[in-house]
C-alpha positions as CSV (number, residue, x, y, z in Angstrom):
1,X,-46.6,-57.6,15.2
2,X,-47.3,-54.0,14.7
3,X,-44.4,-51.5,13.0
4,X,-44.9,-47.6,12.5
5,X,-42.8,-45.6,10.4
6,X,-42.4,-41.8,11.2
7,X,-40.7,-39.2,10.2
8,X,-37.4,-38.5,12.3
9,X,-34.6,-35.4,12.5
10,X,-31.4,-36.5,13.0
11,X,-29.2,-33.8,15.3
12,X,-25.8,-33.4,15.9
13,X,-25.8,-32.3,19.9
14,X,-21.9,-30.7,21.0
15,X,-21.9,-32.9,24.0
16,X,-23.7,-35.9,23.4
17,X,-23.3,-36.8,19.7
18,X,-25.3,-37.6,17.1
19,X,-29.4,-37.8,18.1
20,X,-32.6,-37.8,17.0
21,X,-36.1,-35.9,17.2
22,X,-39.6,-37.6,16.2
23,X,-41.0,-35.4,13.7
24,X,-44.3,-36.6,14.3
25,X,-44.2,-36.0,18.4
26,X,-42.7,-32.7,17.4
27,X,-45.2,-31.2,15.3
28,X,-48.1,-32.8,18.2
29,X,-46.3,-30.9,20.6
30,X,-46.1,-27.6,17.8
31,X,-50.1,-28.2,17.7
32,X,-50.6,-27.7,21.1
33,X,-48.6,-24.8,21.6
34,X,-50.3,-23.2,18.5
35,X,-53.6,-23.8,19.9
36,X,-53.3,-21.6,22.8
37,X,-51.3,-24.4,25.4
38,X,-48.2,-23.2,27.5
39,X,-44.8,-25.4,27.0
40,X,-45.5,-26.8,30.3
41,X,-48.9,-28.2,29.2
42,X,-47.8,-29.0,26.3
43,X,-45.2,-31.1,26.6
44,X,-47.0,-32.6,29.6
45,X,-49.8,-33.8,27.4
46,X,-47.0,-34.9,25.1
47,X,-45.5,-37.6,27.4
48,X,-42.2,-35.5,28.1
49,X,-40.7,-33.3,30.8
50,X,-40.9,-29.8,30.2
51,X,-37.3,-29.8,30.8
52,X,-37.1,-32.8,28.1
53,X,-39.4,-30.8,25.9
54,X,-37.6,-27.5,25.8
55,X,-34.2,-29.6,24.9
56,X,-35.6,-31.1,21.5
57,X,-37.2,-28.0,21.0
58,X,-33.8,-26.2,21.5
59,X,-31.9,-29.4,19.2
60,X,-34.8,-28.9,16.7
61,X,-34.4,-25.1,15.5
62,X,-30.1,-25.9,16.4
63,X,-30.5,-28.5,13.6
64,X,-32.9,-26.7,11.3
65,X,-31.3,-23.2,11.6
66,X,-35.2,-21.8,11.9
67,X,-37.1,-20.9,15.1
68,X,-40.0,-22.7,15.5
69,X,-41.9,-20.5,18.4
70,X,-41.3,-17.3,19.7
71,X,-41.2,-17.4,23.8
72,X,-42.1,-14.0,25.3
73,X,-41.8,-13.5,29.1
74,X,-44.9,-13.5,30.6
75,X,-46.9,-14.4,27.7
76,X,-46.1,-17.9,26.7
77,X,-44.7,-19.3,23.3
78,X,-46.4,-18.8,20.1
79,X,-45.7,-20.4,16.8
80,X,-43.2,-18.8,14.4
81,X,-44.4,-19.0,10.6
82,X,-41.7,-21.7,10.5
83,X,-43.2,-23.2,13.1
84,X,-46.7,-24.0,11.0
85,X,-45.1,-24.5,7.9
86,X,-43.6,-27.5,9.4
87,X,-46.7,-28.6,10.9
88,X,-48.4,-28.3,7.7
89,X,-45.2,-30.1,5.9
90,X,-45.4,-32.9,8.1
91,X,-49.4,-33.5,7.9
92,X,-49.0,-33.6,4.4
93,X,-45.5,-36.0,4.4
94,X,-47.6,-38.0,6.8
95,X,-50.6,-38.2,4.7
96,X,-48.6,-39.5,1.7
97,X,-47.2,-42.3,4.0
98,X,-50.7,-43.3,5.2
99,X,-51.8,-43.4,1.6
100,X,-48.7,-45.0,-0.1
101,X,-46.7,-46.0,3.0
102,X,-48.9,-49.0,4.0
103,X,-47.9,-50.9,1.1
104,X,-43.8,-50.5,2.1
105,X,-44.6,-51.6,5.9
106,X,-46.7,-54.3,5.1
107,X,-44.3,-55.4,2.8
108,X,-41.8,-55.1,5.9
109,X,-43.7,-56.6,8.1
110,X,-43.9,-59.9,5.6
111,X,-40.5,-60.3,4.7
112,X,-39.7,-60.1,8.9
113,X,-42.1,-62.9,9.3
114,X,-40.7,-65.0,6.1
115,X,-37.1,-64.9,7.6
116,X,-38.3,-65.6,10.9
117,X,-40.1,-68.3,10.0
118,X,-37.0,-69.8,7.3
119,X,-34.5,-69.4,10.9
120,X,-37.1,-71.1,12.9
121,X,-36.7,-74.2,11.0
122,X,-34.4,-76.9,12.5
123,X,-33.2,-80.0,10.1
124,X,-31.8,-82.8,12.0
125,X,-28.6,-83.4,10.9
126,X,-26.9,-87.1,12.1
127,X,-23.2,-87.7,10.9
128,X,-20.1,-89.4,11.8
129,X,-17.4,-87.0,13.7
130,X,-15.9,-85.2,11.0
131,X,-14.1,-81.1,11.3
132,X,-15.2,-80.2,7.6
133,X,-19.1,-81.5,8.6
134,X,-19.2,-79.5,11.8
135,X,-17.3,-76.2,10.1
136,X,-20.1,-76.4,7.5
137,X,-23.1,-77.2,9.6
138,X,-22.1,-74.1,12.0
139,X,-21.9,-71.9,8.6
140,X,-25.3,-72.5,7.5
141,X,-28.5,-71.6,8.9
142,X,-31.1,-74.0,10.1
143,X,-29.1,-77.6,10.6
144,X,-28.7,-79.3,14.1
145,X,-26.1,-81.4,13.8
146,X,-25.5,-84.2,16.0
147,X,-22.4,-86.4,16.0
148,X,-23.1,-90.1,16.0
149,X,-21.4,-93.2,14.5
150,X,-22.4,-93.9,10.5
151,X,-24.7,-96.7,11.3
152,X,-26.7,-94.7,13.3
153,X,-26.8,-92.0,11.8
154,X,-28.3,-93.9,8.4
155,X,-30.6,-95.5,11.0
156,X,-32.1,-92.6,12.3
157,X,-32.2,-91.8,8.4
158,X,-34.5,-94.8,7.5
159,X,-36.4,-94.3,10.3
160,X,-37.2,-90.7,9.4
161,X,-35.8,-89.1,12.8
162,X,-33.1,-87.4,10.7
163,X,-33.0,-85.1,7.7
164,X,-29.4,-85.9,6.7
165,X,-27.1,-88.4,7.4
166,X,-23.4,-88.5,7.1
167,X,-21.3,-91.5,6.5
168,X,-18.4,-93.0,5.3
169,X,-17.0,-96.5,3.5
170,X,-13.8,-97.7,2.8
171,X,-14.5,-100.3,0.5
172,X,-16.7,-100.7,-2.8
173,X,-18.5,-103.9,-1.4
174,X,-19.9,-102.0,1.7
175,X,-20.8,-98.4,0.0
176,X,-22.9,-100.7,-2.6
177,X,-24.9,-102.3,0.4
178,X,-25.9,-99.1,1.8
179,X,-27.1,-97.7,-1.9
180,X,-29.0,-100.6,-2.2
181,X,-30.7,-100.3,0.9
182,X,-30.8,-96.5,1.0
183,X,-32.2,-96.5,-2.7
184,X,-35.0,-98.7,-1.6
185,X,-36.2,-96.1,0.8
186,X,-36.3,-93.2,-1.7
187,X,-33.1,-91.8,-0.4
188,X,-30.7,-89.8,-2.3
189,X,-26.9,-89.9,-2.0
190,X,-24.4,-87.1,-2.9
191,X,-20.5,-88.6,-2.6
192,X,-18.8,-84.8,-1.4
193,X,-15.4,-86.0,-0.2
194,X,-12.4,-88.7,-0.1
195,X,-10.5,-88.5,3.3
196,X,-7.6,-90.5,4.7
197,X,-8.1,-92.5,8.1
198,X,-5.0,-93.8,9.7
199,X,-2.5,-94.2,13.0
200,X,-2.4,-90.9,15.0
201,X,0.8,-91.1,17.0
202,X,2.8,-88.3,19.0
203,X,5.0,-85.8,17.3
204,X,8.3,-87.7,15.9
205,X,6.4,-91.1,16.4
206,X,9.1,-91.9,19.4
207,X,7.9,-95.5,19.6
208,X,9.0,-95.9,15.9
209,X,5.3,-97.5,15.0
210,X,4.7,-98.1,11.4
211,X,1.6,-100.5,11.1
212,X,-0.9,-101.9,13.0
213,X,1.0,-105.1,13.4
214,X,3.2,-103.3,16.2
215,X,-0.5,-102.8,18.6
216,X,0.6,-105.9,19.4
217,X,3.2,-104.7,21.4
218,X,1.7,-104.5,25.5
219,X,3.9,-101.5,26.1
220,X,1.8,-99.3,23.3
221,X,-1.5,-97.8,24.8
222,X,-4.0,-97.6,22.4
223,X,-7.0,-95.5,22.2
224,X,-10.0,-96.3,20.5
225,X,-13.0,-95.2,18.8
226,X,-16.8,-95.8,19.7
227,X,-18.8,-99.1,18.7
228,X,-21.0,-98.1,15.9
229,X,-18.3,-95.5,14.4
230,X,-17.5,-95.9,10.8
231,X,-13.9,-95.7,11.9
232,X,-14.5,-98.9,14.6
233,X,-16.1,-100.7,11.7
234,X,-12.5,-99.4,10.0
235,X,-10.3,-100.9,12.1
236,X,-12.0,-103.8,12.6
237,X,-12.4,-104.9,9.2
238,X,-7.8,-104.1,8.9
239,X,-7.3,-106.3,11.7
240,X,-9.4,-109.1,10.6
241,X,-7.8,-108.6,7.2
242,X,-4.6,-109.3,8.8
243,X,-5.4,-111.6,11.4
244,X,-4.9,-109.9,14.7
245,X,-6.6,-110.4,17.8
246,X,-8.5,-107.2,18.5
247,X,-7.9,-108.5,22.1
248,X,-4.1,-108.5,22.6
249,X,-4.3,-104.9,21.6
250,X,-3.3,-102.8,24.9
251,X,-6.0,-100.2,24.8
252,X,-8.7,-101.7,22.8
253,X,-11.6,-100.7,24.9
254,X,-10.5,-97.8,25.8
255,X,-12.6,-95.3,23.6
256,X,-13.4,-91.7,22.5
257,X,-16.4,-89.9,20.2
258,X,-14.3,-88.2,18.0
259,X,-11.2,-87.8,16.3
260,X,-10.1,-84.9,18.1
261,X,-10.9,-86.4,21.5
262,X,-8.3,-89.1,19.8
263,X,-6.0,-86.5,19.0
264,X,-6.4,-84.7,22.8
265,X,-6.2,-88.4,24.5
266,X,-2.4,-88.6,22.5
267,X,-1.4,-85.3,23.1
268,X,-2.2,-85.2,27.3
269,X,0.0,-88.7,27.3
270,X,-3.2,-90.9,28.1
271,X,-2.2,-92.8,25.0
272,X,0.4,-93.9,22.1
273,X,-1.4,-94.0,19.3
274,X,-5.4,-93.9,18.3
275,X,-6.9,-94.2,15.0
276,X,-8.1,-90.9,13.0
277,X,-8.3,-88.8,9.7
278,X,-5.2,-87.0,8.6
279,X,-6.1,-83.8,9.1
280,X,-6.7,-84.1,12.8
281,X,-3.0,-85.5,13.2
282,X,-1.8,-82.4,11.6
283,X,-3.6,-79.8,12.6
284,X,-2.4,-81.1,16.6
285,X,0.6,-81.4,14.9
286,X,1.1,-85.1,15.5
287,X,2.8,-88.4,13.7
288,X,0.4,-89.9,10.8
289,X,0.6,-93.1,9.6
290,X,-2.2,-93.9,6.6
291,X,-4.4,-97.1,6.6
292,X,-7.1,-96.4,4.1
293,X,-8.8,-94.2,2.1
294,X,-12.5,-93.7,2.6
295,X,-15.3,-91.9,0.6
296,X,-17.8,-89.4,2.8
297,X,-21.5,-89.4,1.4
298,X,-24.3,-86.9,2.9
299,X,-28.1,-89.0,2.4
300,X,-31.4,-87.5,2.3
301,X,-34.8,-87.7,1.8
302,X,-36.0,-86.3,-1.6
303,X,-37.8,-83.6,0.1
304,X,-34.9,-82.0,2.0
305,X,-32.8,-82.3,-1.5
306,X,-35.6,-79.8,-2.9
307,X,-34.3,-77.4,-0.1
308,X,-31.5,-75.0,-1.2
309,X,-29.7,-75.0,2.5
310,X,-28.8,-78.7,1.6
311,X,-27.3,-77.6,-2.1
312,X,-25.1,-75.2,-0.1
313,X,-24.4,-77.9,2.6
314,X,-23.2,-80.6,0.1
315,X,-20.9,-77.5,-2.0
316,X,-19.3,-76.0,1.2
317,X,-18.3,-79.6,2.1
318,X,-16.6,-80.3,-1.5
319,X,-15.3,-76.5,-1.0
320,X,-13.5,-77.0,2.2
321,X,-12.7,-80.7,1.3
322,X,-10.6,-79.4,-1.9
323,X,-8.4,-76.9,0.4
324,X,-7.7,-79.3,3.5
325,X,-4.4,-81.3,4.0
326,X,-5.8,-85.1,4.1
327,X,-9.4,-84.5,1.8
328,X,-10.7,-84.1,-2.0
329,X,-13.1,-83.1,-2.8
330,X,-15.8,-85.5,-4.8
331,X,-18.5,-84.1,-6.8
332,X,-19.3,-86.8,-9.3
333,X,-20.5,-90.6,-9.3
334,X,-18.1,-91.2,-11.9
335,X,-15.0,-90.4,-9.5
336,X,-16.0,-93.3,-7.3
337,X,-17.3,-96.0,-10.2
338,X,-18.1,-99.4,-8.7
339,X,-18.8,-98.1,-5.2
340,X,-22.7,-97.3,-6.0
């Protein structure tokens, strides 16, 4: 990478606004004319049309309210005494730079490569579907987030193909088998919110459902969410607690990534109800009935908790979690006792 600093005259032209003049190519081009050269040789020797030349020159002594050469007809230009103070003002501003200058634009020239170096870097980012994760991980520089179910995102975790992993648990037994196992590897955990999952059903709930007992009924169409997906693993573990057949649900297999895609399936009429988190329902204005309430933990290796991009990820998340209809935000250990 190779920057250069020089001097430059900023212009106000009539017609096309504001411009500027390179002091340095001005004062080369001053030089030449001063050492016997016609305008036309100068500014040929300069890079520019002679037409281009006598513009700037023009724009120059406009801007300055001096003259910088005196052009007699028949005789070429010669230099006004204006015209070799400035040569002499320049050579000397240009000097200083060289002398003191070097240290400012290799500075520059550093701090360019630090911050292209700090964007370069990518940390892989696994976590269940969730709008607060993805808001935050567009926000901050230097995450790639991929959506993926909880279990595999702590897999990919363990077996280091992730930086971070999302997940979430709705009961104490389950979040205590995961710390156990995470801890064993060296992993932190950091609980950042509390969420509600529940029924997502059309606006008014027109087919009056009010648990999950009524799935049962063949004329409901259910949609579902992935295999692997916390929120599978959610529903799954309510309908064994209560003794339904995950088969005589109509719409069982049927299944989407995300929440939203739930949200979307319900709204375009391609299904009654689908299970989500409360802020999805609302925010598509839709029907809401609650299930459960879950805890959202970020894990990480100990070397990417030393990096101050994952501080900021883990406060935007409480931040954001405190403000949105269906979230809390949880910053302590102590607000979730018994589930680590």
């Amino acid at each position: 990478m190779q920057i250069e600093v020089r001097p430059t005259l900023i212009v106000n032209n009539p017609k096309e606004g504001k411009g500027s003049i390179d002091l340095a190519w001005l004062v080369e081009l001053l030089k030449e004319i001063g050492s016997g050269s016609s305008l036309v040789v100068a500014s040929k020797k300069s890079g520019t049309s002679y037409r281009g030349a006598w513009g700037k020159l023009n724009e120059a002594e406009a801007a300055l309210g001096m003259s910088l050469i005196v052009r007699t007809k028949g005789h070429g230009s010669v230099l006004t005494e204006f015209g070799k103070f400035l040569i002499q003002y320049i050579d000397d501003m240009q000097a200083g730079f060289s002398q003191y200058g070097s240290t400012y634009q290799d500075n520059l020239i550093k701090e360019i490569q630090k911050i292209q170096k700090s964007e370069s870097v990518r940390w892989k980012f696994l976590s269940s579907s969730d709008s607060i994760i993805q808001k935050v991980a567009a926000e901050l520089r230097g995450f790639d987030l991929k959506i993926a179910g909880s279990g595999e995102s702590l897999e990919k975790l363990l077996n280091k193909e992730a930086h971070i992993a999302g997940y979430h648990v709705s009961n104490e037994q389950s979040s205590k088998a995961i710390h156990r196992r995470l801890s064993k590897s060296d992993i932190q955990i950091y609980p950042v919110m509390k969420r509600t999952q529940g029924l997502i059903v059309k606006k008014g709930n027109p087919l009056h459902i009010k648990s999950l007992d009524d799935l049962l009924n063949p004329k409901i169409r259910f949609i579902n969410r992935q295999i692997g997906s916390g929120t599978r693993l959610l529903l799954d573990t309510l309908l064994l607690e209560e003794g339904i057949e995950a088969s005589e649900i109509n719409g069982y297999l049927q299944e989407e990534f995300t929440h939203s895609a739930v949200a979307n399936a319900i709204l375009a009429g391609k299904a009654d109800v689908g299970i989500g988190v409360k802020n999805i329902a609302l925010e598509n204005g839709l029907g809401f009935i609650p299930l459960k309430d879950e805890i959202f933990f970020l894990a990480m290796h100990k070397d990417m908790v030393a990096q101050a991009e994952a501080s900021k990820l883990i406060r935007k998340i409480r931040s954001y979690s405190g403000e949105t209809p269906g979230y809390k935000a949880v910053g302590l250990n102590r607000q979730i006792e018994n589930w680590l």
